[in-house]
C-alpha positions, 0 to 999 in steps of 0.5 A: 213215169217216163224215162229220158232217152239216153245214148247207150255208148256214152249215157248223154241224155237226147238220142240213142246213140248221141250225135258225137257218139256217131261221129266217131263210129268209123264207117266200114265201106264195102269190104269183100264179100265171103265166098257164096256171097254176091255182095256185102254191105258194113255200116261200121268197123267192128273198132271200140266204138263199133264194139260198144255198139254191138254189145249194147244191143246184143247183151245189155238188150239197148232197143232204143239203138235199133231204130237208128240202125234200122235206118242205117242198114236200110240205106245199106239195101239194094233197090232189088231185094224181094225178101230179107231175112237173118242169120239165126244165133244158137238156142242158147243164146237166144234163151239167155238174152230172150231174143235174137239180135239179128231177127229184131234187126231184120224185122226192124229194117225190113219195115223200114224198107217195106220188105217182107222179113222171113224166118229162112234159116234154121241152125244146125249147130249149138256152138256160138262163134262168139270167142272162137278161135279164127280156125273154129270160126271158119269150119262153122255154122251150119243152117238149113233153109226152111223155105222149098222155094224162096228165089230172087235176091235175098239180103241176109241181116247179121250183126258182125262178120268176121271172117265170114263164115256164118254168111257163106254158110248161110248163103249156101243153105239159101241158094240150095233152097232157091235164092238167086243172088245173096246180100250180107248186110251187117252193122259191123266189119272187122278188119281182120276179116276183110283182110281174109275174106278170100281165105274162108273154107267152103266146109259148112255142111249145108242139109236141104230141108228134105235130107234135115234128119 
């Protein structure tokens, strides 16, 4: 038996999401990239909608969203980018939901971009930054680069940046390992870290693949 596809923000039968759900998501424009990273690219603003978005797919597991914004990202890469890859949640995430958000992201935008999509991050730390505290959130995540040579430009997919501080760590582990230029590409921005971009500690204990131990 089929099923109609419905948007998962309003639950209206036709698309995912619905025309007039898009209508009132708020584009991010470009807001300031974190330290260690070249450029950043936002589709939306972490607002209510924004926020409805990111939940749907990240805990009510809303695949039928991904295609749409697969799209949508794609239209967000530069014309440069040799390789794309992600920024990794926790095991435990991972093993809750039974997937990792940012990869099937990833995979998703790099076909439709017709990049290759590498697994060139590994994560170091347990602790999610999900209800952190803006001081906890600045002083982590840790990533290790998995690739002894990745040069070029890479884009970094992730769902939400907030104050930044999961791509900055994740563009020191890429550039110890090679790569020439970092693009964080994310559905959504929060206000908040646009605002203190500037602000974010360079700390993120970074390991190169040789001294990871």
């Amino acid at each position: 038996m089929l099923f109609p596809v419905t948007c998962p923000l309003c639950h209206s039968v036709g698309a995912a999401p619905c025309a007039a759900c898009i209508r009132r998501l708020r584009p991010a424009g470009r807001p300031l990239p974190p330290p260690g990273v070249d450029e950043l690219c936002c589709l939306v603003d972490y607002d209510a909608v924004g926020a409805q978005l990111i939940a749907a797919l990240k805990y009510r597991n809303a695949r039928r969203l991904v295609p749409w914004l697969a799209a949508a990202l794609a239209a967000l890469v530069p014309p440069d980018i040799r390789v794309m890859t992600w920024a990794p949640t926790t095991d435990s995430h991972r093993r809750r939901r039974g997937f990792d958000q940012a990869a099937v992201l990833a995979r998703a935008t790099g076909r439709r971009c017709g990049l290759p999509v590498r697994p060139l991050l590994s994560r170091l730390d347990r602790q999610s930054q999900t209800g952190r505290s803006r001081h906890e959130r600045l002083s982590g995540p840790r990533f290790v680069g998995r690739s002894t040579d990745v040069g070029g430009p890479v884009v970094v997919i992730d769902d939400v940046v907030t104050t930044g501080a999961t791509l900055a760590a994740s563009a020191e582990a890429l550039r110890h390992v090679g790569a020439a230029r970092v693009v964080g590409v994310t559905v959504a921005h929060t206000r908040a870290g646009r605002r203190d971009a500037s602000s974010i500690s360079p700390r993120s204990r970074v390991l190169t693949a040789g001294e990871h131990g």
